[in-house]
Structure formats: structure tokens, C-alpha cells
C-alpha positions as CSV (number, residue, x, y, z in Angstrom):
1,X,-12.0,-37.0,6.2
2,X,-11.2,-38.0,2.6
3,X,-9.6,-41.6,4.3
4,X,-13.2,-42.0,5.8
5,X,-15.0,-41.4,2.7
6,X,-13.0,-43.9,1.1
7,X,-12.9,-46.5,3.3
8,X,-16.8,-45.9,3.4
9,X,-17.1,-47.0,-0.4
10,X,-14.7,-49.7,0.1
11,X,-16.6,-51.0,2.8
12,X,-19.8,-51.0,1.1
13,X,-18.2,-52.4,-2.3
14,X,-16.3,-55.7,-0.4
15,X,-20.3,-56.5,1.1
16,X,-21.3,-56.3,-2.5
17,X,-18.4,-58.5,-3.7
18,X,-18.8,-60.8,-0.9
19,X,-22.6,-61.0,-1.7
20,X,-21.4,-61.9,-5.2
21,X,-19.8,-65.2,-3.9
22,X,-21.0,-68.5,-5.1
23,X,-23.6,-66.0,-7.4
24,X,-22.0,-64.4,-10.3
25,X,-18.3,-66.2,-11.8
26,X,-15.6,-64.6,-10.9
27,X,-14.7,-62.6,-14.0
28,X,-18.7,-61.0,-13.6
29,X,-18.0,-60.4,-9.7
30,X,-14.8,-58.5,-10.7
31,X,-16.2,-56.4,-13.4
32,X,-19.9,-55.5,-11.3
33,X,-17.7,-54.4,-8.4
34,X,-15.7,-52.3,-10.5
35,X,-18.6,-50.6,-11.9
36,X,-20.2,-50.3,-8.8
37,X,-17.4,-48.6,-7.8
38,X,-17.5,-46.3,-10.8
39,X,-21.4,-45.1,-10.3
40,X,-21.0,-44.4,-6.6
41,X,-17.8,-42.4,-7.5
42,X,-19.5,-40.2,-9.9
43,X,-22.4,-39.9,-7.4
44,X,-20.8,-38.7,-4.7
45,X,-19.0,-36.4,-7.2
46,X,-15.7,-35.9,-5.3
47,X,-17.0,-35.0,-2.3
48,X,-14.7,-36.1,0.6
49,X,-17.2,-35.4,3.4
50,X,-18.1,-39.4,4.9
51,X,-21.7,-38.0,5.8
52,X,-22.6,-37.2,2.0
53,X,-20.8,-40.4,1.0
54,X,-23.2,-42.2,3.8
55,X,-26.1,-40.5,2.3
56,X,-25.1,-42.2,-1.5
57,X,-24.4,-45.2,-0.3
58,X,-28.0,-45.6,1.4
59,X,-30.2,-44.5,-1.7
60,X,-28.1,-47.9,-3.2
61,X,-29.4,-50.0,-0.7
62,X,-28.8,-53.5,0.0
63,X,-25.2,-54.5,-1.6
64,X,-27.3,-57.7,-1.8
65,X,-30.1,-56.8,-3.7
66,X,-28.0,-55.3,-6.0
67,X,-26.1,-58.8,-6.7
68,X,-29.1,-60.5,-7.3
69,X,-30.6,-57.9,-9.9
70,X,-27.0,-58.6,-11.6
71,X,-27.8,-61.9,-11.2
72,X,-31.3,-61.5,-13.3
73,X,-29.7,-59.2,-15.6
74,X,-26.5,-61.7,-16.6
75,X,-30.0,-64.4,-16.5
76,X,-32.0,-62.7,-18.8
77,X,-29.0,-61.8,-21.4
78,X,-28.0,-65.5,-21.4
79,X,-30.2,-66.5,-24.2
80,X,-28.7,-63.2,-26.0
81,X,-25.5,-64.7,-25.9
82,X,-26.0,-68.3,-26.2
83,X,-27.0,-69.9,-29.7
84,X,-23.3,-70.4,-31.0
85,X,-23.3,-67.3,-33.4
86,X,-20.0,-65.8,-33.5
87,X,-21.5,-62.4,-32.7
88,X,-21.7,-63.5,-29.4
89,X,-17.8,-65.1,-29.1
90,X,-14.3,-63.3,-28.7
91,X,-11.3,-63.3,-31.0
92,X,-10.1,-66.7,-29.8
93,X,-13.5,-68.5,-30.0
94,X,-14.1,-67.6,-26.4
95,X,-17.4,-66.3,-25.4
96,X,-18.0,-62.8,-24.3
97,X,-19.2,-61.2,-21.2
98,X,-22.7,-59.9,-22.0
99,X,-23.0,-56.4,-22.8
100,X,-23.2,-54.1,-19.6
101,X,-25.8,-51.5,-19.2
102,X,-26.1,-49.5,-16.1
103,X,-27.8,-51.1,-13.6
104,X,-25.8,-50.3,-10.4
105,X,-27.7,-47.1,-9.7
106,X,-29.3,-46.5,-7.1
107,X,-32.5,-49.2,-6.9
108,X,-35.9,-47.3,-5.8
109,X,-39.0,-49.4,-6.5
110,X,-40.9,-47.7,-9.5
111,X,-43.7,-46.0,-8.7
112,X,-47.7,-47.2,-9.4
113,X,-49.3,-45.5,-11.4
114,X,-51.2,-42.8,-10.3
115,X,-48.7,-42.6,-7.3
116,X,-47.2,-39.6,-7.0
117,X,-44.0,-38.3,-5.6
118,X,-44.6,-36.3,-2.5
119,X,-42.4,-33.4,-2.5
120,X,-40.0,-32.8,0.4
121,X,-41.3,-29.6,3.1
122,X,-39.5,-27.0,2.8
123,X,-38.4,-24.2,5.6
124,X,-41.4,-22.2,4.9
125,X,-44.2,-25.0,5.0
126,X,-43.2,-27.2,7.8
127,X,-39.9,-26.7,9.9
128,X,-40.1,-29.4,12.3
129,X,-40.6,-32.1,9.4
130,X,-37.5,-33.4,9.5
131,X,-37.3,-33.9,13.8
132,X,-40.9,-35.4,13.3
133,X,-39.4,-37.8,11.1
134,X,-36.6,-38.3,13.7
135,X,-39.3,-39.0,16.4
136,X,-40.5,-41.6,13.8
137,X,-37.6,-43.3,13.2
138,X,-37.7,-45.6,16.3
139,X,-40.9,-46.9,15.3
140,X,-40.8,-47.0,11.5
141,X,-37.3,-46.7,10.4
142,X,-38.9,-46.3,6.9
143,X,-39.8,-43.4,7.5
144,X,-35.5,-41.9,7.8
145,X,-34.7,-44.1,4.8
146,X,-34.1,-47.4,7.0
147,X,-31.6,-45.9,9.5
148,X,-33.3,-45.9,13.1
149,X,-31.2,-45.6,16.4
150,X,-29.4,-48.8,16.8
151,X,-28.3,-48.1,13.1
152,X,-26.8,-45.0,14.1
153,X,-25.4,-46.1,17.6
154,X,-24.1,-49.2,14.9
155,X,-22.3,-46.4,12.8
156,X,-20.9,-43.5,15.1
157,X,-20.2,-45.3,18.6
158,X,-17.4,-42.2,19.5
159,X,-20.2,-39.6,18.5
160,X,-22.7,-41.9,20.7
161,X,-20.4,-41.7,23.7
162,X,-19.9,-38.1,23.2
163,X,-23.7,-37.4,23.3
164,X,-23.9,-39.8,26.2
165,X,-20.8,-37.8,28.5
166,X,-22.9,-34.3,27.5
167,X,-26.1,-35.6,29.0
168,X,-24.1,-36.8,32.1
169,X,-22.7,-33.3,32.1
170,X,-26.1,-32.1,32.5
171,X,-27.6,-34.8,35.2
172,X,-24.4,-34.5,37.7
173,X,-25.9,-30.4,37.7
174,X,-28.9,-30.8,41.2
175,X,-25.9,-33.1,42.9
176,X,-23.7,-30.3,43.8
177,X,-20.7,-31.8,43.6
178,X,-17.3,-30.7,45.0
179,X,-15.2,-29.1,42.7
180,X,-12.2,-30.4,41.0
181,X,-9.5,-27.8,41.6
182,X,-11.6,-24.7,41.1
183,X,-13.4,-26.2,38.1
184,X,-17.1,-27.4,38.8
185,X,-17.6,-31.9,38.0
186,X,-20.0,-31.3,35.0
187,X,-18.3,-28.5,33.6
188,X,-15.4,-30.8,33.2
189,X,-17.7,-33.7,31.9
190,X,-19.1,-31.3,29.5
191,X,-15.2,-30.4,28.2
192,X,-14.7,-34.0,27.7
193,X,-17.7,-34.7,25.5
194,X,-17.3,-31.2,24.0
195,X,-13.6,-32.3,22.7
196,X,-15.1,-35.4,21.4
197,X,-17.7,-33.6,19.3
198,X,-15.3,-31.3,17.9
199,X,-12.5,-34.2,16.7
200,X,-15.2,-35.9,14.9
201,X,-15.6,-35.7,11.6
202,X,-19.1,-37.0,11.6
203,X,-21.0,-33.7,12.0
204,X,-20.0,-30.7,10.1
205,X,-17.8,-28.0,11.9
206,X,-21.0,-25.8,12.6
207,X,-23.2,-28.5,14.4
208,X,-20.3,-29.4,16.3
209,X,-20.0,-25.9,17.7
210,X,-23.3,-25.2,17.8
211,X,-23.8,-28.6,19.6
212,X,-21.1,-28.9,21.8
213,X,-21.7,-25.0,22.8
214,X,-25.4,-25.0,22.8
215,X,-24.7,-25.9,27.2
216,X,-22.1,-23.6,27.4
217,X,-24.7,-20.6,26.2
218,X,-27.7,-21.6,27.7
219,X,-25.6,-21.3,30.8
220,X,-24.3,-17.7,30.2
221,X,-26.7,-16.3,28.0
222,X,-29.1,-17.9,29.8
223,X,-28.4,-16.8,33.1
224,X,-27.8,-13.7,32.2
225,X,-31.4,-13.4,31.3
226,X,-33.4,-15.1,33.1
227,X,-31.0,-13.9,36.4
228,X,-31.8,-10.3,35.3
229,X,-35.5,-11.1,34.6
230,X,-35.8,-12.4,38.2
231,X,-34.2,-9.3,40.2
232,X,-37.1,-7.5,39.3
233,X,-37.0,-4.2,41.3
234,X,-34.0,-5.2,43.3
235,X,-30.9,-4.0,41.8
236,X,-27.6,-4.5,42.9
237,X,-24.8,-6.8,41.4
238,X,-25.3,-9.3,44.7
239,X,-28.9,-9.7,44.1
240,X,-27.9,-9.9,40.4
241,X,-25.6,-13.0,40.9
242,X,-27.6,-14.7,43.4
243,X,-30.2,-15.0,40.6
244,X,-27.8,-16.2,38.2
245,X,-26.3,-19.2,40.1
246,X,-30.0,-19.9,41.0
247,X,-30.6,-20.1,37.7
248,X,-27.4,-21.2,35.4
249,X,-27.3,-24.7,36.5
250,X,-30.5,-25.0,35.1
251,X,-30.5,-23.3,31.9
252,X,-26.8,-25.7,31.3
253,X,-29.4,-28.2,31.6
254,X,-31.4,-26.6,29.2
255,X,-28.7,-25.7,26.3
256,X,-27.5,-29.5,26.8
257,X,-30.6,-31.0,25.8
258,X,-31.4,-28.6,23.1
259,X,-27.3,-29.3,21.5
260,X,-27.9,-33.2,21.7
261,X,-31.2,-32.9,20.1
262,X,-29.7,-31.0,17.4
263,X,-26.4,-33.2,17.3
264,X,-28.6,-36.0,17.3
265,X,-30.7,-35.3,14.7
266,X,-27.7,-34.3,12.4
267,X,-26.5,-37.7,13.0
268,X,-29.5,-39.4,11.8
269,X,-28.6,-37.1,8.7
270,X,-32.3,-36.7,7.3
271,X,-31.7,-34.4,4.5
């Protein structure tokens, strides 16, 4: 997890250096990666996990952007430096790089005044904020901060495929297909996507379990339940399980939409 993280940040500062090509000299391209480096260190604060890095790294925004602010700021200190006064000059006669101040923080537009910041819903107010702001995602992806689905899909293609084999797991369900051994097809589908969930290192270890075993509950749990609900005033363990095979299958169904929802939605990591 910690080589993800890094290699997250490295990532993001070779675009910014790249950006810098043919824009800021070499010796200024050198030291604004290495203090871009330095703020998104100590704002992801040693954390190792690659979803809080990815959360960092998007409040900085375009790698871009921020080479062309560096470009204004190195612009708008020229004068400072230019004039031929030795303030501005090294030891040897050779001018200084302009005095740094921090400007690789994350870049938010200021506000207008009169604008004020709207504060984020909390549990109590409104619960299903966040998957409403999933929902919007695929037609503003302002609304999740600029990440949408193909940004995801972009991002986490194994956790993409996982999500995929679960829902397949739940469609192959009405064909009644032969078993394989004495283990039923989607069962086996569902393993497969199940053991990619839990290898990644993409959700944290309670989504994956409560993703991956969401279909695996609604099944049992589930069945149990509803099964029971259904015998009504028949009682008997044959009558009992003849209600819960009518009604397992679909309540799989059911937990596997409700744990790639919720697998889903972590991905898009909204908080």
C-alpha cells in the first residue's frame, strides 16, 4: 500500500515536471518539483493509504495550472530581481533564484464576496448527500470534485472488472445453470470477483467485506427471512426450504446490487 501511495505522488509530480518543459529553466523546474513534492508530503501527513493520497492530490488540481501560476509568480518577481543591484546577485556575481514563497498549495479559486462556503451535510441532516452527488457525477463531474465514471474506470480498471464479474454473478442467477462440481455457476463468479475486491488495496478492508459479502448475506440472511415470512401457517422444514430456494436466488441478486453500489460509491471516494 505504502509503494502505491508513492508511486501516486511520483506520478502526479513527473506530469508537473513535464508540464514545466520549455516553461520554467531547468534550475526553477528542479526546485518547483521539489517543493511540490514537499507540500503534498506534509499534506498527506504520512499516510500510506493511496485513496487519501488520491484525495490530496485532487484538491491540487491540474499539475498544469500549477506550472503556469509558477510561471506568473517567477514573471512577476523578475522586476524584483532585475536592476543590477547586488542584493539581487550571488557570491560569484551570479544572479539568484527569486525568493520562494509557497505557492504549491492546493489552488481553489477565491471566493466572491458575499459567497459563502456551504458546509458539508452531515449524517444527521442529509444521509444520502454523498450517493446524490454520485448520481450527479455523470452529468456534472463538478459536482465529485472533477472525477466522473470514466475517471474512475481510468484509475481502478482491476476494481472495475471486479464490480463488473459481481454483477455477472448476479445476472447468470434466473438461467439456472448446471452446476460446476457441486458448486452453483454464479456462486463461483461471485468468488472470483469477491477475491478481487478483497486483494485490492483501493477500498478499505471494511468496504471490501462489506462489499464483496453484501451477496453472500442477502442470500442467507435474506432467505432466511423472507423464506420464513412466506411459510406462513405451514410449518415444516420442507415447506421451509422450498421458500428459501424460491427466494435466495433473488435476494443474491439483491445483496449484489446493494455491495456494488456501496463499492462503487467508495471508489468515487466523495468524502
Amino acid at each position: 500500500m505504502r509503494e502505491r501511495a508513492d508511486q501516486l505522488v511520483l506520478n502526479y509530480v513527473s506530469r508537473a515536471a513535464d508540464a514545466a518543459h520549455g516553461v520554467l529553466r531547468s534550475e526553477q523546474r528542479l526546485d518547483f518539483a521539489r517543493r511540490l513534492r514537499a507540500r503534498i508530503e506534509a499534506e498527506v501527513g504520512g499516510s500510506e493509504n493511496p485513496r487519501t493520497v488520491a484525495k490530496v492530490l485532487d484538491r491540487f488540481g491540474d499539475p498544469a495550472a500549477l506550472v503556469a501560476r509558477e510561471a506568473r509568480r517567477l514573471t512577476e518577481s523578475a522586476p524584483e530581481a532585475a536592476g543590477g543591484s547586488r542584493a539581487g546577485l550571488g557570491p560569484e556575481g551570479t544572479r539568484r533564484f527569486p525568493a520562494i514563497r509557497d505557492d504549491t498549495a492546493p489552488a481553489h479559486p477565491p471566493r466572491r464576496a458575499g459567497q459563502h462556503r456551504v458546509s458539508r451535510p452531515t449524517s444527521l441532516g442529509l444521509p444520502f448527500a454523498g450517493l446524490r452527488r454520485v448520481a450527479m457525477s455523470t452529468a456534472n463531474p463538478m459536482a465529485t470534485g472533477g472525477r466522473d465514471a470514466r475517471t474512475v474506470v481510468k484509475e481502478h480498471p482491476r476494481e472495475t472488472a471486479a464490480l463488473v464479474i459481481l454483477v455477472v454473478a448476479a445476472l447468470l442467477v434466473p438461467f439456472g445453470l448446471p452446476p460446476l462440481a457441486i458448486f452453483p455457476v454464479p456462486l463461483v463468479v461471485w468468488a472470483a470477483g469477491t477475491a478481487v475486491v478483497l486483494l485490492s488495496e483501493s477500498w478499505e478492508v471494511r468496504d471490501r467485506f462489506l462489499g464483496a459479502g453484501a451477496p453472500l448475506l442477502g442470500y442467507v440472511v435474506g432467505g432466511v427471512l423472507v423464506g420464513g415470512l412466506r411459510v406462513g401457517a405451514e410449518p415444516g422444514l420442507d415447506t421451509f426450504m422450498t421458500a428459501f430456494w424460491a427466494v435466495s436466488g433473488t435476494m443474491f441478486m439483491i445483496g449484489t446490487g446493494l455491495g456494488v453500489v456501496w463499492l462503487a460509491y467508495r471508489l468515487l471516494d466523495l468524502d
